[in-house]
C-alpha positions as CSV (number, residue, x, y, z in Angstrom):
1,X,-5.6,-6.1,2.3
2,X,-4.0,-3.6,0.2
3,X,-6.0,-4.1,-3.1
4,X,-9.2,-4.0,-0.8
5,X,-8.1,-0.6,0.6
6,X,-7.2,0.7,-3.0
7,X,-10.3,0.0,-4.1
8,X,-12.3,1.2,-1.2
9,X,-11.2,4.6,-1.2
10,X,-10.7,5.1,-5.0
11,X,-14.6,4.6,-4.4
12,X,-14.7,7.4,-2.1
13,X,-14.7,5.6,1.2
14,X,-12.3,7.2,2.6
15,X,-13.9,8.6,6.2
16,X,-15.3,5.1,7.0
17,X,-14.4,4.0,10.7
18,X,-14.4,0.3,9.3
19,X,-11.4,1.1,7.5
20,X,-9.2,2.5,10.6
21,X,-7.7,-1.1,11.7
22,X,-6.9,-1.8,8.2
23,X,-5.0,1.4,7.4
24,X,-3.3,0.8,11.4
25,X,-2.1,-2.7,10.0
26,X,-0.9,-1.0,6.7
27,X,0.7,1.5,9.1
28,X,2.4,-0.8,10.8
29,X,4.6,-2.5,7.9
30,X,6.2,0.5,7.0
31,X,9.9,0.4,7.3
32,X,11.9,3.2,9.2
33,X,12.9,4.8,5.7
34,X,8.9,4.7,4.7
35,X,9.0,1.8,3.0
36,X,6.8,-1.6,2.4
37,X,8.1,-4.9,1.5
38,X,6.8,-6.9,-1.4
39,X,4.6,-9.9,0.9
40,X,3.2,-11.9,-2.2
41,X,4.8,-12.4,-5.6
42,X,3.9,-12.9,-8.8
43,X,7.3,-14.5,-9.7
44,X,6.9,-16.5,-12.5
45,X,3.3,-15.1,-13.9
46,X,4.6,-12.6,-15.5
47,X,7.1,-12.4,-18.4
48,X,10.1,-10.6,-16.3
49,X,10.3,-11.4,-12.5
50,X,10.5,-7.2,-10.7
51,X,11.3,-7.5,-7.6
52,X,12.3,-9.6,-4.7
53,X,9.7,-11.3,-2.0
54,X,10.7,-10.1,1.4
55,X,12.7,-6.9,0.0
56,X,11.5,-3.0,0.1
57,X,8.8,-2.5,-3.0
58,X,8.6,0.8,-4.9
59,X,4.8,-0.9,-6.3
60,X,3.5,-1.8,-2.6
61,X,5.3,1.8,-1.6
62,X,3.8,3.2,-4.5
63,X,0.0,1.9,-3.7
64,X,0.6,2.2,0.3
65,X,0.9,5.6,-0.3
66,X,-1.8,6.2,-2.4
67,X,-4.4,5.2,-0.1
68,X,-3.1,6.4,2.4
69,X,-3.0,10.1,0.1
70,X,-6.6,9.1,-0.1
71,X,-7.5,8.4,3.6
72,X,-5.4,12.1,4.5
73,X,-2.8,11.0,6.1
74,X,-0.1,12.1,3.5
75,X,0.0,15.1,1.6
76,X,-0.1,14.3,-2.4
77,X,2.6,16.0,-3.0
78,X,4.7,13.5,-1.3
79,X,3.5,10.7,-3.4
């Protein structure tokens, strides 16, 4: 769901009604400290494992909040 907003609004679609119950479920896995867990991992594909399944992601952090930069909900200079 994440990748499919990312690449929504870094086309532009970023006012689209169709995208509010995506960006609510997105909403809705932030932590209390504004952070998103790593759901799927790519633990053993790549040459150096990052980070833990289940535990708080800078990446997924890092892309949550640039989508939701994009959508206006958070001021860029926060990201």
């Amino acid at each position: 769901m994440l990748l499919n907003l990312e690449a929504l609004t870094a086309a532009g679609i970023v006012n689209d009604p169709r995208l509010e119950g995506a960006v609510a479920l997105l909403l809705g896995k932030q932590d209390a400290q504004g952070r998103w867990k790593l759901e799927y991992s790519y633990h053993g594909k790549l040459w150096q494992d990052v980070e833990k399944k289940g535990q708080p992601s800078k990446w997924v952090t890092l892309r949550a909040l640039r989508v939701l930069t994009r959508v206006g909900m958070v001021q860029p200079e926060a990201v």
